[in-house]
Rosetta silent file (secondary structure, phi, psi, omega in degrees, C-alpha in Angstrom):
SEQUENCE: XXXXXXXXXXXXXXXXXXXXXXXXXXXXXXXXXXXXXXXXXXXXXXXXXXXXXXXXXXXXXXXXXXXXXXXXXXXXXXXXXXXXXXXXXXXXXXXXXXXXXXXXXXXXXXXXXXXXXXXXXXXXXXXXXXXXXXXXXXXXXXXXXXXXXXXXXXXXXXXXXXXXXXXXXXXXXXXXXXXXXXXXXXXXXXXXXXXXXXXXXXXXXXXXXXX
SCORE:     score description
SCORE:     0.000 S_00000001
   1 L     0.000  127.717  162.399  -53.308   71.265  103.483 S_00000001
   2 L  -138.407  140.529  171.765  -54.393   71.852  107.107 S_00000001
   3 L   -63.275  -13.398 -175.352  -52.405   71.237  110.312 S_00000001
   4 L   -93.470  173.079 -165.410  -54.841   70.666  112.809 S_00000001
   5 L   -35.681  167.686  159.768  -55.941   67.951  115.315 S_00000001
   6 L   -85.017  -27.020  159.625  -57.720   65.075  113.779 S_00000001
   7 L  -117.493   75.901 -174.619  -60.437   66.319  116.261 S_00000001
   8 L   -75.812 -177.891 -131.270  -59.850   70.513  116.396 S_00000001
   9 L  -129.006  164.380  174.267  -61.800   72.044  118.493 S_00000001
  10 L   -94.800  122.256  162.075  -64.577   74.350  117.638 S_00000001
  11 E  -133.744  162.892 -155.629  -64.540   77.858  117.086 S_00000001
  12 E  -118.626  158.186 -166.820  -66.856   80.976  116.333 S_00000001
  13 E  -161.748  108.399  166.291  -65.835   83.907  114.575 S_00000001
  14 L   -73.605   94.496 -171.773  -68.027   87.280  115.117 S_00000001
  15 E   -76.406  147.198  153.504  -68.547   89.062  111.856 S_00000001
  16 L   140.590  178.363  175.543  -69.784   92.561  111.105 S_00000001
  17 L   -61.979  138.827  173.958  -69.297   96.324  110.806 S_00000001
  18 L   -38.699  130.528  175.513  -66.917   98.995  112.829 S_00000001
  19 L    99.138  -25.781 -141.947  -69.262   99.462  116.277 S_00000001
  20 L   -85.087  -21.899  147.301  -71.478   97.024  115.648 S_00000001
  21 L   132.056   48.785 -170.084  -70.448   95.119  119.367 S_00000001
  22 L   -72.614  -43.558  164.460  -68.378   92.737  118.033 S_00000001
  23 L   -76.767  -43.375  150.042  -66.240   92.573  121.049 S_00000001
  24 H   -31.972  -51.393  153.822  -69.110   93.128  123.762 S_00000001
  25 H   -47.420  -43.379  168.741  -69.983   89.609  122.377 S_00000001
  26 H   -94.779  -12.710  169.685  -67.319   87.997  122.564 S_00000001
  27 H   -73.797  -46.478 -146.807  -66.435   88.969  125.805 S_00000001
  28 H   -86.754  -47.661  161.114  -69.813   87.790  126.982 S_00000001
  29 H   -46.130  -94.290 -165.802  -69.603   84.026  124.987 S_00000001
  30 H    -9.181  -24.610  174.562  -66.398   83.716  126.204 S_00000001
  31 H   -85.213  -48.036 -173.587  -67.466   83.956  129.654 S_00000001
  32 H   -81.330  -31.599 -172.427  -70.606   81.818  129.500 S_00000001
  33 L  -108.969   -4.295 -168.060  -69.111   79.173  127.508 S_00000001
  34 L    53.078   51.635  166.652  -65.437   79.266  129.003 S_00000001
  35 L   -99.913  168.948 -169.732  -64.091   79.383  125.435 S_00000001
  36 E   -93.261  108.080 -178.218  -60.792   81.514  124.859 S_00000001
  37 E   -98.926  175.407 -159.718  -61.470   84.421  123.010 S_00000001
  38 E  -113.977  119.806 -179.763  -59.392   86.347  120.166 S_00000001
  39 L  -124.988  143.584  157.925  -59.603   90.149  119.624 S_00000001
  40 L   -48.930  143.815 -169.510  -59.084   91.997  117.222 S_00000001
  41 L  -105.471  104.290 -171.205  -55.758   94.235  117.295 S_00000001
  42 L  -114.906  -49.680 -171.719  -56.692   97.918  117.388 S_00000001
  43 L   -55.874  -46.213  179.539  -55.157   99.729  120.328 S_00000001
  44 L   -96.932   37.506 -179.823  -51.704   98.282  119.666 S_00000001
  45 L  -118.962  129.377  158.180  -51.659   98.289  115.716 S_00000001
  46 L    -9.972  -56.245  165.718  -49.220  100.159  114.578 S_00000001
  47 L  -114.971   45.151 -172.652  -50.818  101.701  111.346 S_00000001
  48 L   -99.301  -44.241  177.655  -54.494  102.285  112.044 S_00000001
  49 H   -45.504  -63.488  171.313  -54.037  106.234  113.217 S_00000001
  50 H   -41.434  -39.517  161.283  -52.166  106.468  109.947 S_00000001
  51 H  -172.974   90.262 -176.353  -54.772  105.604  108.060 S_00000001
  52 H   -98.100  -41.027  161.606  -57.544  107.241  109.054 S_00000001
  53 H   -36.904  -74.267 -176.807  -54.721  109.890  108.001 S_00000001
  54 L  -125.205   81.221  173.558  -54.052  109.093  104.746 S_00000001
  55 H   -39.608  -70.085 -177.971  -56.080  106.381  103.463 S_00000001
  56 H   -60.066   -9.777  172.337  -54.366  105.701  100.331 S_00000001
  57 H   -87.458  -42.439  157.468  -50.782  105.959  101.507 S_00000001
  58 H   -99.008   25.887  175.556  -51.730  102.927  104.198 S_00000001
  59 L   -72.126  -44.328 -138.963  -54.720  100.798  103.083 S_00000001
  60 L   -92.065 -132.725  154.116  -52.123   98.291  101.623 S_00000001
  61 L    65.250  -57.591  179.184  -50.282   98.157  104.642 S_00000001
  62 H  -101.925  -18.397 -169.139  -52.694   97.825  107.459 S_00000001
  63 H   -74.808  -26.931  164.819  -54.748   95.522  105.467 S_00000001
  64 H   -53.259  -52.964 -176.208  -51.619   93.391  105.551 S_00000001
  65 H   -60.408  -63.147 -159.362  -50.886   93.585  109.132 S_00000001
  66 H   -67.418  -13.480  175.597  -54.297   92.659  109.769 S_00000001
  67 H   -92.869  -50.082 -171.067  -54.392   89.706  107.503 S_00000001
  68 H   -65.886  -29.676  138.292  -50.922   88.345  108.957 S_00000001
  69 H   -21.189  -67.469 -171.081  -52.944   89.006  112.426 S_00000001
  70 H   -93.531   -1.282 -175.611  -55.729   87.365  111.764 S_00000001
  71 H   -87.673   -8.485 -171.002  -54.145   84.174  109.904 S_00000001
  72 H  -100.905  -50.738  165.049  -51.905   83.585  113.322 S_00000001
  73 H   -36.539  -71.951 -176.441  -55.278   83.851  115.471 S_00000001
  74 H   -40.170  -30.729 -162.290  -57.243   81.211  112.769 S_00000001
  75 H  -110.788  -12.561  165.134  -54.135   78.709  113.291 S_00000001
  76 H   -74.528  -79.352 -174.247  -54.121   79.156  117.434 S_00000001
  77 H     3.308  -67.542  170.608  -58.017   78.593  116.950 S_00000001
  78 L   -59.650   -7.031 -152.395  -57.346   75.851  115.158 S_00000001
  79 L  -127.074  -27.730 -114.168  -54.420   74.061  116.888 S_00000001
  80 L   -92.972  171.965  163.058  -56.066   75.120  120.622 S_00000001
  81 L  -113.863    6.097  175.024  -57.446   72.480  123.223 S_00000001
  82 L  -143.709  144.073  168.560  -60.208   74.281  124.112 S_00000001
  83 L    -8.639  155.050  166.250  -63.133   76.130  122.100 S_00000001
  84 E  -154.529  161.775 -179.684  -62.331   79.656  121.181 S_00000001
  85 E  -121.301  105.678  170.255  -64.612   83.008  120.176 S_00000001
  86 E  -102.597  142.299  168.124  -62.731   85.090  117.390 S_00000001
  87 L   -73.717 -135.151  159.149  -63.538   89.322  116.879 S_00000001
  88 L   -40.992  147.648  175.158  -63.688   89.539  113.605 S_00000001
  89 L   -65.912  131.901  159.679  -62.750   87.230  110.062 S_00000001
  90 L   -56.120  -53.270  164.509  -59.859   87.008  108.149 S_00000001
  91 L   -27.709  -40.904  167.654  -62.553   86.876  105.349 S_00000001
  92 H   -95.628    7.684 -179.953  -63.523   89.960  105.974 S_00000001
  93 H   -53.083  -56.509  176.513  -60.052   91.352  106.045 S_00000001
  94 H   -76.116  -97.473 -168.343  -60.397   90.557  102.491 S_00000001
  95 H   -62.448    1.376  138.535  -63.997   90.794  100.529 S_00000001
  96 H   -96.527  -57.317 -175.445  -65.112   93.973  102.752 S_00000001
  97 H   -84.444  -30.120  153.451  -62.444   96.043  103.866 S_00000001
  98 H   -69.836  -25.486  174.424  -59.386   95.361  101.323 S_00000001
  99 H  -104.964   12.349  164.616  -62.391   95.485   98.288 S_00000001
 100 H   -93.249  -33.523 -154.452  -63.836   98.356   99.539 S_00000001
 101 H   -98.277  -57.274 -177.601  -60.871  100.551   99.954 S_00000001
 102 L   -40.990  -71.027 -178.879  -59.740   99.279   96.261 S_00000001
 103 L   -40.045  -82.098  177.252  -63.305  100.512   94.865 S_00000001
 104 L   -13.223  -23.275  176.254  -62.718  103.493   96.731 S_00000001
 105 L    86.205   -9.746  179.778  -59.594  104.463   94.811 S_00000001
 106 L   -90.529   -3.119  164.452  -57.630  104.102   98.253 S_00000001
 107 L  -129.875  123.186 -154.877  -55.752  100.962   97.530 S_00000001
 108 L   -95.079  161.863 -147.339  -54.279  101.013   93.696 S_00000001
 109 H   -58.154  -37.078 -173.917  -54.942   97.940   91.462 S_00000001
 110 H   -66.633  -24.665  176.281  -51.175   96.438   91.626 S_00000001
 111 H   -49.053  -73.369 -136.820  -52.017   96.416   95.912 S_00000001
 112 H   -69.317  -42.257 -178.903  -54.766   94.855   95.663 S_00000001
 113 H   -60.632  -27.861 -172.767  -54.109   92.105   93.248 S_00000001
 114 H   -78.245  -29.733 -176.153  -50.857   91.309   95.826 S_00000001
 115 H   -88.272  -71.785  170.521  -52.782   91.345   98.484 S_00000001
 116 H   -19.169  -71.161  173.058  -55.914   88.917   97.054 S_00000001
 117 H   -17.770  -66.202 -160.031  -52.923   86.705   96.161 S_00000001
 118 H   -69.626  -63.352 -146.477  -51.436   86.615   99.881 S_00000001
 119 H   -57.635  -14.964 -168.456  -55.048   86.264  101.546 S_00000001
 120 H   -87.372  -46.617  177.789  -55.997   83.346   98.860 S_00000001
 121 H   -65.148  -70.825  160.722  -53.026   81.634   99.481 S_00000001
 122 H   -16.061  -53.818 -178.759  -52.733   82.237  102.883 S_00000001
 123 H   -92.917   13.925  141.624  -56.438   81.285  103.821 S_00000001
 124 L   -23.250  -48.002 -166.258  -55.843   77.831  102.186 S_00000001
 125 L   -87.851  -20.164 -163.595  -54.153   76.636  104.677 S_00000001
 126 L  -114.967  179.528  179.245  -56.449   77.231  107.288 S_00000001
 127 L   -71.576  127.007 -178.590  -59.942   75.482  109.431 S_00000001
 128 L   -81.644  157.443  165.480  -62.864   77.564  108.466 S_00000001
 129 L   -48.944  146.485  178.599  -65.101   78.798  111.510 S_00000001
 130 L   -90.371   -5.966  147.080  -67.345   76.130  112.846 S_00000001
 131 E  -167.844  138.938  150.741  -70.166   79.247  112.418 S_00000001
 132 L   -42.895   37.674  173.700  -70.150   82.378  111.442 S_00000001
 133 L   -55.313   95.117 -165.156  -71.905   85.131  113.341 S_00000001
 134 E   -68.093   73.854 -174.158  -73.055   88.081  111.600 S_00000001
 135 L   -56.901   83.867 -165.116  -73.911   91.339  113.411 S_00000001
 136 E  -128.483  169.504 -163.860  -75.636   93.495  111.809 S_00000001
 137 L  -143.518  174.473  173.302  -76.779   97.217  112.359 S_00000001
 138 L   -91.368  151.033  175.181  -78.117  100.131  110.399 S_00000001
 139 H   -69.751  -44.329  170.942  -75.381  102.791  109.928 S_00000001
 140 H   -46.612  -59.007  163.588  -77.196  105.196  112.275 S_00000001
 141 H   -16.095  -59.375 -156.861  -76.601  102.698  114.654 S_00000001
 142 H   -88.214  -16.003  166.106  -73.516  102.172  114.268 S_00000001
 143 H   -68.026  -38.585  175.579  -72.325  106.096  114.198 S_00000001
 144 H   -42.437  -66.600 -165.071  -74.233  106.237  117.553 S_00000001
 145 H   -52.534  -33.872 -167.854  -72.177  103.460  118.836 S_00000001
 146 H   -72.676   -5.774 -169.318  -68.849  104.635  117.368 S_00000001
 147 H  -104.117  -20.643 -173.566  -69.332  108.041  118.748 S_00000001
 148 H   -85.289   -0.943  176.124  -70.227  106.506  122.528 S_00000001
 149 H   -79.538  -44.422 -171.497  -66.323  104.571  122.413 S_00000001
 150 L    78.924   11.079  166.931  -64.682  107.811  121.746 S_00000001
 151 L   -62.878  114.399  175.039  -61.769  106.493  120.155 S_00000001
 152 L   -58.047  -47.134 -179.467  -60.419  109.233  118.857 S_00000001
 153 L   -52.395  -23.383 -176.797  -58.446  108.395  115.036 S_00000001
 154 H   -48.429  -86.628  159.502  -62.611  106.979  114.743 S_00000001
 155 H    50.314  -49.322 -155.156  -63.647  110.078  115.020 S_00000001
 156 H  -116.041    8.759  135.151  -62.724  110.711  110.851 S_00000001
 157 L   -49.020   96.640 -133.717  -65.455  107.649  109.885 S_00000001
 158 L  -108.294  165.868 -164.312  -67.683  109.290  107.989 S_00000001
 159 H   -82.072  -66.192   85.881  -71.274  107.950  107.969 S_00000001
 160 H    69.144  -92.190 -164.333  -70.600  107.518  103.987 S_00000001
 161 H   -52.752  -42.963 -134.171  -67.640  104.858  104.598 S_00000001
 162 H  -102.611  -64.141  156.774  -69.805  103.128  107.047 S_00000001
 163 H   -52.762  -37.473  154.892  -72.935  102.651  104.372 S_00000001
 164 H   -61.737  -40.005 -167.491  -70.397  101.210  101.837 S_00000001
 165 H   -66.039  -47.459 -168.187  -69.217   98.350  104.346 S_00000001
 166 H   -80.723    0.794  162.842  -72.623   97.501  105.025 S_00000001
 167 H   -60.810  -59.884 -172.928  -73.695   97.151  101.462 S_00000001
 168 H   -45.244  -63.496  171.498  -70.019   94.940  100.815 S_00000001
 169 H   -53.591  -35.892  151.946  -71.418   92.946  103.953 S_00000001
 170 H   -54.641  -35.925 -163.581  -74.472   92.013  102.801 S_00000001
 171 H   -69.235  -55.455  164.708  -73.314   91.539   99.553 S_00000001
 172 H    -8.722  -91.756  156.308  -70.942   89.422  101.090 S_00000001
 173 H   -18.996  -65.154 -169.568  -73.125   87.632  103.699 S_00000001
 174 H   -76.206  -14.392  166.625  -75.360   86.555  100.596 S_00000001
 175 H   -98.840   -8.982 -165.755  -72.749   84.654   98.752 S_00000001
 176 H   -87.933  -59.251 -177.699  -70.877   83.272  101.539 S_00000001
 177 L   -17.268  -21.455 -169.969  -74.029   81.232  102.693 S_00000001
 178 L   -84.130  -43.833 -168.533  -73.046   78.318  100.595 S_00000001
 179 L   -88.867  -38.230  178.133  -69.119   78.040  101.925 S_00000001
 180 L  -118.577  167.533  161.486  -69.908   78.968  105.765 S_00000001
 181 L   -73.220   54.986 -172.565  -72.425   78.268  109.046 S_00000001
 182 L   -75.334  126.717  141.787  -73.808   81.911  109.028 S_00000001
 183 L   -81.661   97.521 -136.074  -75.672   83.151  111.755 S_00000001
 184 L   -89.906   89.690  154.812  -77.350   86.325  111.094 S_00000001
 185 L   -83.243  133.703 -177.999  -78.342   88.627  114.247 S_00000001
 186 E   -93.795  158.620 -142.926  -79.730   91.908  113.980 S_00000001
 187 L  -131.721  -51.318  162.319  -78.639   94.476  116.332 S_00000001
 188 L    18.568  -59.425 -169.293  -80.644   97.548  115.571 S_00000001
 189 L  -145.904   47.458  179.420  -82.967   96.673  119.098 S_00000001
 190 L  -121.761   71.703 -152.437  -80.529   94.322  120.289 S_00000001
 191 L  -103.897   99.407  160.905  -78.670   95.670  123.850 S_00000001
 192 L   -11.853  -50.559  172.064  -76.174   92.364  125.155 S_00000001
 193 L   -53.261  -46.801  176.536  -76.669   93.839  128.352 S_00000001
 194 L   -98.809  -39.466 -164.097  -80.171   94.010  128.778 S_00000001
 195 L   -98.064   59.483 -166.922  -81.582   91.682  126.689 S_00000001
 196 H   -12.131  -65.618 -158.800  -81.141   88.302  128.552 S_00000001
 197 H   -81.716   16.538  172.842  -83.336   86.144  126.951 S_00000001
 198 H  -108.049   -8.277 -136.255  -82.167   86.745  123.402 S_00000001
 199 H  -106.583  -52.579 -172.218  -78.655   86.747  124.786 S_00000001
 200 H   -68.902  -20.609 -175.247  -79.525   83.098  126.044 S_00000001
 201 H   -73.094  -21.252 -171.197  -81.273   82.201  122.981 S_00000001
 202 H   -90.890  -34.288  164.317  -77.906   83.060  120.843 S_00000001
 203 H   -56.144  -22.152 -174.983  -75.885   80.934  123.246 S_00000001
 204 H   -75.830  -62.121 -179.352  -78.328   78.249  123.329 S_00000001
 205 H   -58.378  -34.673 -139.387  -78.187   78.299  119.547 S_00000001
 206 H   -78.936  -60.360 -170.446  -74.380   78.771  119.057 S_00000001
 207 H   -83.648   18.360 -178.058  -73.566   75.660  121.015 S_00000001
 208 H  -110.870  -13.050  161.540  -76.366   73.673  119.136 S_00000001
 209 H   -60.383  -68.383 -124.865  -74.063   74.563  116.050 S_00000001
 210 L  -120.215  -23.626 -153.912  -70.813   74.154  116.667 S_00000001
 211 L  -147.422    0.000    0.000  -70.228   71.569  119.821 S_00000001
């Protein structure tokens, strides 16, 4: 079952690891293409200090909030009248950061199977991204970047944690190829700021996708 237009609208969904500029990007489509963009909710969510605290007392928890988050973004997306630019996937809500924290011993087995329940049912319902964009960085990268935001609960991301996601994103990445419109950019010696023409070349492509 899906609710949307007989002609929904297009939207993009920015994929990838904590740091990796997920938002820097989406600010900057959003601008260039006058699509509406979607951020992820970090400043105001509730349990993310908590747990960076205590993993295992709140993995189940914020991985919720963040799924019932990102399934009310996917259905504005979907229902909108103009284009939109999403931060990050409900997909990856699930098969990185909810299956990572399970391997990890931080979310115990009855969690996880409740939550893989909710997100399968739940992402039934909804319009898959009209592409996929994939960010991706080496973890020295991305502890550089995460250390120049300065958010503090970051702070307790260990370089470790960080090397797991981006195996689970690759791993990811590579099976997902069949089911989504991935677009893979590497980031490594990639600055948004500076590097015009690749900046124009991803915009160029994006709307040669999707619209």
């Amino acid at each position: 079952m899906n609710d949307s237009h007989d002609s929904p609208q297009p939207f993009v969904s920015i994929a990838g690891n904590i740091a990796v500029g997920k938002t820097t990007l989406t600010d900057i489509i959003a601008e260039r293409l006058d699509w509406r963009p979607f951020y992820e909710s970090v400043d105001d969510n509730p349990y993310l200090s908590d747990f960076y605290d205590d993993m295992l007392r709140w993995s189940f928890h914020l991985q919720v909030y963040f799924l019932s988050k990102r399934f009310q973004t996917q259905r504005q997306m979907a229902l909108g009248d103009r284009p939109a630019i999403q931060d990050r996937t409900i997909y990856e809500d699930a098969v990185i950061f909810a299956k990572s924290l399970h391997e990890m011993g931080n979310m115990s087995h009855r969690d996880w199977e409740n939550y893989w329940d909710l997100f399968n049912e739940m992402t039934s319902y909804l319009q898959k991204p009209s592409v996929i964009i994939y960010l991706k960085a080496s973890t020295d990268t991305l502890m550089t970047r995460l250390a120049m935001r300065g958010r503090d609960f970051e702070k307790r991301v260990s370089p470790e944690y960080l090397h797991r996601l981006n195996v689970a994103y690759n791993r990811w990445i590579d099976e997902a190829q069949s089911e989504f419109n991935i677009l893979t950019i590497e980031t490594d010696k990639f600055n948004v700021f500076n590097d015009k023409d690749r900046v124009d070349e991803l915009i160029g492509n994006i709307s040669d996708l999707c619209c």
